[in-house]
N, CA, C and O atoms as a GROMACS GRO file, in nm:
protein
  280
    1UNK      N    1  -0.318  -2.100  -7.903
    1UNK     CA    2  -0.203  -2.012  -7.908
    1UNK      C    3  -0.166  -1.970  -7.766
    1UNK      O    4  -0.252  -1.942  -7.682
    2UNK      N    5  -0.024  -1.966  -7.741
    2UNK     CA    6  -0.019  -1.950  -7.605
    2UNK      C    7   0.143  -1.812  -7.643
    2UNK      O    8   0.241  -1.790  -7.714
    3UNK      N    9   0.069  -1.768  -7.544
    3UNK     CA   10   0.118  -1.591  -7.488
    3UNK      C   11   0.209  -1.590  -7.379
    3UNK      O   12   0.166  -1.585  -7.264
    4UNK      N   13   0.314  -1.594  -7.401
    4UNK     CA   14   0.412  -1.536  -7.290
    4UNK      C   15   0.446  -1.404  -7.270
    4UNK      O   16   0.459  -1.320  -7.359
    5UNK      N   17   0.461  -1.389  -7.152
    5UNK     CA   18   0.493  -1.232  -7.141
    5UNK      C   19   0.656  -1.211  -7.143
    5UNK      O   20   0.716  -1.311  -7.105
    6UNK      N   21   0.723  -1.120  -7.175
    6UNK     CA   22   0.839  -1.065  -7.141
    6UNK      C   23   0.912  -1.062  -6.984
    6UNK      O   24   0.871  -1.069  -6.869
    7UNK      N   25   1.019  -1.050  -7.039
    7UNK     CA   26   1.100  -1.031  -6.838
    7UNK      C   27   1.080  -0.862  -6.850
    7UNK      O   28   1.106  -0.803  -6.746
    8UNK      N   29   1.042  -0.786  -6.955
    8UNK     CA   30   1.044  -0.637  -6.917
    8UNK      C   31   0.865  -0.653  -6.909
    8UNK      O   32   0.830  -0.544  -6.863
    9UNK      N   33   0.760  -0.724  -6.928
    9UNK     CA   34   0.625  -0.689  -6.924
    9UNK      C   35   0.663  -0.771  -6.765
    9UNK      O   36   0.636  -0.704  -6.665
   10UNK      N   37   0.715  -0.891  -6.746
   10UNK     CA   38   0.669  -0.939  -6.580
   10UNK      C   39   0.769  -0.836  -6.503
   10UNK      O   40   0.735  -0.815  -6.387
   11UNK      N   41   0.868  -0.780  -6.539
   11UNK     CA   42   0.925  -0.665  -6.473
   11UNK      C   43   0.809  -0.554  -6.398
   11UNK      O   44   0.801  -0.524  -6.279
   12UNK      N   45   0.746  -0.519  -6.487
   12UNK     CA   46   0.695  -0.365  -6.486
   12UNK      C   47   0.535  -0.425  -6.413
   12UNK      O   48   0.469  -0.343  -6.350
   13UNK      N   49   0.496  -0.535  -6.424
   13UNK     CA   50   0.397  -0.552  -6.335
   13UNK      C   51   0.402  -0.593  -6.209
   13UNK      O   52   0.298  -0.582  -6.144
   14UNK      N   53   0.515  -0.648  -6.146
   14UNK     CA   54   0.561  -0.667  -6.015
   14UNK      C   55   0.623  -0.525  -5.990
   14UNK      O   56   0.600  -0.485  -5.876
   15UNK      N   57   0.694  -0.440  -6.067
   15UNK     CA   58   0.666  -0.248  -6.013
   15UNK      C   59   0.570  -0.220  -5.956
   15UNK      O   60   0.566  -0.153  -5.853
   16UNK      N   61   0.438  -0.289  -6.037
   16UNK     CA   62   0.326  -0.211  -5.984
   16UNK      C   63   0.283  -0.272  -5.909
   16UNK      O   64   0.218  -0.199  -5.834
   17UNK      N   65   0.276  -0.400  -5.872
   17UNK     CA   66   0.253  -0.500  -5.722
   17UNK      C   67   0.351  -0.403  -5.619
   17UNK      O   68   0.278  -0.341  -5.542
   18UNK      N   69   0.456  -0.382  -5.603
   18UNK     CA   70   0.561  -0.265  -5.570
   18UNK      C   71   0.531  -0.171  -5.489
   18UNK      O   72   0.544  -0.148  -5.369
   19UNK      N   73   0.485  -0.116  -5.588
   19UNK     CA   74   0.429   0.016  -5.568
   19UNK      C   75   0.287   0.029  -5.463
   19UNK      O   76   0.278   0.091  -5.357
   20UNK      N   77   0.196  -0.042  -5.522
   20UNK     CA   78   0.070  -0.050  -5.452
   20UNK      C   79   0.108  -0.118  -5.303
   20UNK      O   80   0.032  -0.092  -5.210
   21UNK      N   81   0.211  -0.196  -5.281
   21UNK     CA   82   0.263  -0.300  -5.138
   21UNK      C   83   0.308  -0.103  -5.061
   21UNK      O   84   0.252  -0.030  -4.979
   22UNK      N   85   0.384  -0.096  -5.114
   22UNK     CA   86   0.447   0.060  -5.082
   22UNK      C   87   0.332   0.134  -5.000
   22UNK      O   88   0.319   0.148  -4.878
   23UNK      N   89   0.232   0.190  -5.131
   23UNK     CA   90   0.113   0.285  -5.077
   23UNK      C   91   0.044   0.181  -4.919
   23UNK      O   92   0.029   0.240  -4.812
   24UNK      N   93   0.015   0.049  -4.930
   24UNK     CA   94  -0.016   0.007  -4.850
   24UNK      C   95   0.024   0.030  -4.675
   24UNK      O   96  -0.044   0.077  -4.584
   25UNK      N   97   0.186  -0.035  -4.679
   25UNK     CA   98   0.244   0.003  -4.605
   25UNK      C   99   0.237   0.161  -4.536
   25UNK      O  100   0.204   0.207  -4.427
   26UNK      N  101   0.278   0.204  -4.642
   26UNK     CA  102   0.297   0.353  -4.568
   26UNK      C  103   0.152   0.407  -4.506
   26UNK      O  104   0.146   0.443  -4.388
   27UNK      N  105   0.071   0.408  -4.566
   27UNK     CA  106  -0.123   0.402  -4.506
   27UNK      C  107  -0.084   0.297  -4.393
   27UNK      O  108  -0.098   0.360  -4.288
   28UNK      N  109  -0.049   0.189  -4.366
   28UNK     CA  110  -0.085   0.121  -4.213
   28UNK      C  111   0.051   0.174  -4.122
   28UNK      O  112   0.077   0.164  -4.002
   29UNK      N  113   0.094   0.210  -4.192
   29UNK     CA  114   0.249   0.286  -4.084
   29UNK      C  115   0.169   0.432  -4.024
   29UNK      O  116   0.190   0.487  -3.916
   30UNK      N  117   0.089   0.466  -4.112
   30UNK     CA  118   0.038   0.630  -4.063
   30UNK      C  119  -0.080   0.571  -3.990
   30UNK      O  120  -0.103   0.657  -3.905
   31UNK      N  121  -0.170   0.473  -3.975
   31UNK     CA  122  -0.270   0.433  -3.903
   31UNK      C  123  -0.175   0.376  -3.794
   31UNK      O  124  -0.180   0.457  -3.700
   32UNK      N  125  -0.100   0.285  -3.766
   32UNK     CA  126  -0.020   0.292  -3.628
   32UNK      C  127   0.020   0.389  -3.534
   32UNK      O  128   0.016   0.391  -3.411
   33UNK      N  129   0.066   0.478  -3.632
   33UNK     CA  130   0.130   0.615  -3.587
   33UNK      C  131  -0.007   0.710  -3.434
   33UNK      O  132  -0.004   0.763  -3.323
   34UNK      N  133  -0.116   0.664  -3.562
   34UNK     CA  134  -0.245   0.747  -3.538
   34UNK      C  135  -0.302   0.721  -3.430
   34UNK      O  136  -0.361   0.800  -3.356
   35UNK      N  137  -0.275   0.520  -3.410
   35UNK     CA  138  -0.395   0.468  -3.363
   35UNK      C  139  -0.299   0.497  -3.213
   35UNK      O  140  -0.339   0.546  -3.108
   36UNK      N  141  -0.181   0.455  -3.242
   36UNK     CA  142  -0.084   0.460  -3.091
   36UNK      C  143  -0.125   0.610  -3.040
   36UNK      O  144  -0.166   0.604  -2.924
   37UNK      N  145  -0.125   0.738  -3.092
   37UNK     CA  146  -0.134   0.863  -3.038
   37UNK      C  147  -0.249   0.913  -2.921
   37UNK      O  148  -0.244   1.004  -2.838
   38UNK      N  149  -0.365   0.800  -2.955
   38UNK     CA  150  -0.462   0.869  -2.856
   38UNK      C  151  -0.423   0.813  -2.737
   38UNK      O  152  -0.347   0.717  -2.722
   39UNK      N  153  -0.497   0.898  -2.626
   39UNK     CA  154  -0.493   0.894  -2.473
   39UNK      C  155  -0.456   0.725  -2.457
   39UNK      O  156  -0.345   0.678  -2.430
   40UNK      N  157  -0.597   0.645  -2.484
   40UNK     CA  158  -0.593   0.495  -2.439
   40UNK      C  159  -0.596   0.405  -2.602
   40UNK      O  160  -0.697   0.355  -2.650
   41UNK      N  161  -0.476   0.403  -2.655
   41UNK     CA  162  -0.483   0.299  -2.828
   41UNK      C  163  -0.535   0.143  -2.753
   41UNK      O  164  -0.514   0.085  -2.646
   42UNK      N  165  -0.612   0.117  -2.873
   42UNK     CA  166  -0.645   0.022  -2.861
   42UNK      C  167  -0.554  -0.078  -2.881
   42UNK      O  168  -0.526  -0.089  -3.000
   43UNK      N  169  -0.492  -0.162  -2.804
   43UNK     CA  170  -0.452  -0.282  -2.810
   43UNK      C  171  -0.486  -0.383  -2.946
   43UNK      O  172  -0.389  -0.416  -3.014
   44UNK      N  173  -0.607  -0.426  -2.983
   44UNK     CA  174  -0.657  -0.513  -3.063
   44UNK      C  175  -0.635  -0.398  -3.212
   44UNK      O  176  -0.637  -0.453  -3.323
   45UNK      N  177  -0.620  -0.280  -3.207
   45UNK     CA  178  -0.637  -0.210  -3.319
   45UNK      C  179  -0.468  -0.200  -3.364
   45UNK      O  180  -0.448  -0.204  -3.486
   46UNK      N  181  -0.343  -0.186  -3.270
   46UNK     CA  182  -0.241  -0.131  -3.250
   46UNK      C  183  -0.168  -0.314  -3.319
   46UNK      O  184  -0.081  -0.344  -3.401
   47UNK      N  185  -0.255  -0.388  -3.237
   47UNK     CA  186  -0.162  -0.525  -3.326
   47UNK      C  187  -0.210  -0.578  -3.447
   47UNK      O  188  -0.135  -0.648  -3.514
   48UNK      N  189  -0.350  -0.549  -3.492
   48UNK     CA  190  -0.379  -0.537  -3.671
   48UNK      C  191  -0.277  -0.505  -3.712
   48UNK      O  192  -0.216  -0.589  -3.777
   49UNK      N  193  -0.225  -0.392  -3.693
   49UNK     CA  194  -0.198  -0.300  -3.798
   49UNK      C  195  -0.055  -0.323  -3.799
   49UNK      O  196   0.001  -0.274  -3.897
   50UNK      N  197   0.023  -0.387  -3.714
   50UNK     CA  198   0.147  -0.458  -3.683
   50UNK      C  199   0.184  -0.548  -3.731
   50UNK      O  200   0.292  -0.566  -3.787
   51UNK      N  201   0.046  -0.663  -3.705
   51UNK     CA  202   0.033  -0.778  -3.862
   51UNK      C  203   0.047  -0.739  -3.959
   51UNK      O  204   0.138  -0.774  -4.035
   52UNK      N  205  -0.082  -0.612  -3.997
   52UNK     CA  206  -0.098  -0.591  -4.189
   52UNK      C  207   0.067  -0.540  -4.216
   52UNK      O  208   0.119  -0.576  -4.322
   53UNK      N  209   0.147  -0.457  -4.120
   53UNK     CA  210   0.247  -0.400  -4.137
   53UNK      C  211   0.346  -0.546  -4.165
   53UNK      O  212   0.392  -0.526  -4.277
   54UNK      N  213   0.384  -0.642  -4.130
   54UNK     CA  214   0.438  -0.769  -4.118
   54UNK      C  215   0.395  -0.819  -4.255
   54UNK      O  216   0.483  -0.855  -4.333
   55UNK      N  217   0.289  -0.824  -4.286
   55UNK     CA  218   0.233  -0.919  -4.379
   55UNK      C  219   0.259  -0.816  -4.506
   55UNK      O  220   0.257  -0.874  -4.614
   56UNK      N  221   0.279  -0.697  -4.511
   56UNK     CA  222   0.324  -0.647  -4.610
   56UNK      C  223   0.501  -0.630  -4.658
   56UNK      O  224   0.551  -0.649  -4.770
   57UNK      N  225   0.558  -0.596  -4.552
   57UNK     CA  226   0.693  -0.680  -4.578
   57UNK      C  227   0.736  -0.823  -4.581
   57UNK      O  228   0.858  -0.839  -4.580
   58UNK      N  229   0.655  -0.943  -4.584
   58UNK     CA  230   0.676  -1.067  -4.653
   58UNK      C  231   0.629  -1.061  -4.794
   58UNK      O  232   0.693  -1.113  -4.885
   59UNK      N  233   0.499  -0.986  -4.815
   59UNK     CA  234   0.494  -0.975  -4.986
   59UNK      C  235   0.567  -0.943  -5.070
   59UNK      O  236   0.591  -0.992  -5.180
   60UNK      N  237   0.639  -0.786  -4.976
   60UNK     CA  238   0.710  -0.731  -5.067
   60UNK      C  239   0.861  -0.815  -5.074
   60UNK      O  240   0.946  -0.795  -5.161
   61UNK      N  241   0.872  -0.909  -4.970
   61UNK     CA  242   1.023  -0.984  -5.041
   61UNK      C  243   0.982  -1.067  -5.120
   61UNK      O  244   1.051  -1.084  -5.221
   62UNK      N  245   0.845  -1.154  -5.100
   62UNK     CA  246   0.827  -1.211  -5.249
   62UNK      C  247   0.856  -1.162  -5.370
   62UNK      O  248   0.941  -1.199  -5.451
   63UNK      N  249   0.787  -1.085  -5.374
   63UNK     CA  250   0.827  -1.022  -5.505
   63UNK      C  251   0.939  -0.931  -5.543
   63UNK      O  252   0.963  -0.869  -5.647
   64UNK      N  253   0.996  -0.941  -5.438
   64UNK     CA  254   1.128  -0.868  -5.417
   64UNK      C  255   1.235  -0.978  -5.529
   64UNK      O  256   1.303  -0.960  -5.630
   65UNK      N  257   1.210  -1.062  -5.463
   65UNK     CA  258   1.307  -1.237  -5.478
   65UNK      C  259   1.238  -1.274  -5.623
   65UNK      O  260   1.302  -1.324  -5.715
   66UNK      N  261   1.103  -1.242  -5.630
   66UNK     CA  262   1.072  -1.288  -5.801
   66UNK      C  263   1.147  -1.186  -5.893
   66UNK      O  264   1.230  -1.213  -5.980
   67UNK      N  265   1.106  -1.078  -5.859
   67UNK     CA  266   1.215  -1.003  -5.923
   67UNK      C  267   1.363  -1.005  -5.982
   67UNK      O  268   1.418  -0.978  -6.089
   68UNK      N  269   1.398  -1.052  -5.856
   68UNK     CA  270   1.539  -1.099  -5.890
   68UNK      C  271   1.552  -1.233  -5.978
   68UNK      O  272   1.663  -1.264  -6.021
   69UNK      N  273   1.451  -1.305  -6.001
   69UNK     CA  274   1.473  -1.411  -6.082
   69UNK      C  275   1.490  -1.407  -6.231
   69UNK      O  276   1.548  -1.483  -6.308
   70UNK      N  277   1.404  -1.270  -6.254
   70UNK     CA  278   1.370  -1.267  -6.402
   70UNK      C  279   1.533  -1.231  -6.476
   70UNK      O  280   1.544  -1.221  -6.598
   0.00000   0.00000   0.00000
């Protein structure tokens, strides 16, 4: 027996891919914020977090764009 999901069940679980990309982001936007503030930021710490920040706005157009498919 095979189970398909709905466009409102794959809706509401890419919300919550969404959502959690969201909390992510905003946590490495406030660790940039943080890491840039001291006297000497670390370089190697300041471009992590520039990546994870990057690599979380390509997820979120993935699923931005799946979204829009359903």
């Amino acid at each position: 027996m095979t189970v398909e999901l709905t466009a409102e069940e794959k809706t509401a679980i890419i919300q919550q891919h969404l959502k959690s990309i969201a909390y992510s982001e905003y946590n490495a936007t406030l660790s940039l914020a943080e890491a840039q503030a001291v006297a000497s930021p670390s370089a190697e710490s300041v471009a992590s977090l520039t990546d994870q920040i990057a690599d979380l706005a390509a997820q979120k157009q993935i699923l931005v764009t799946e979204l829009a498919s359903l």
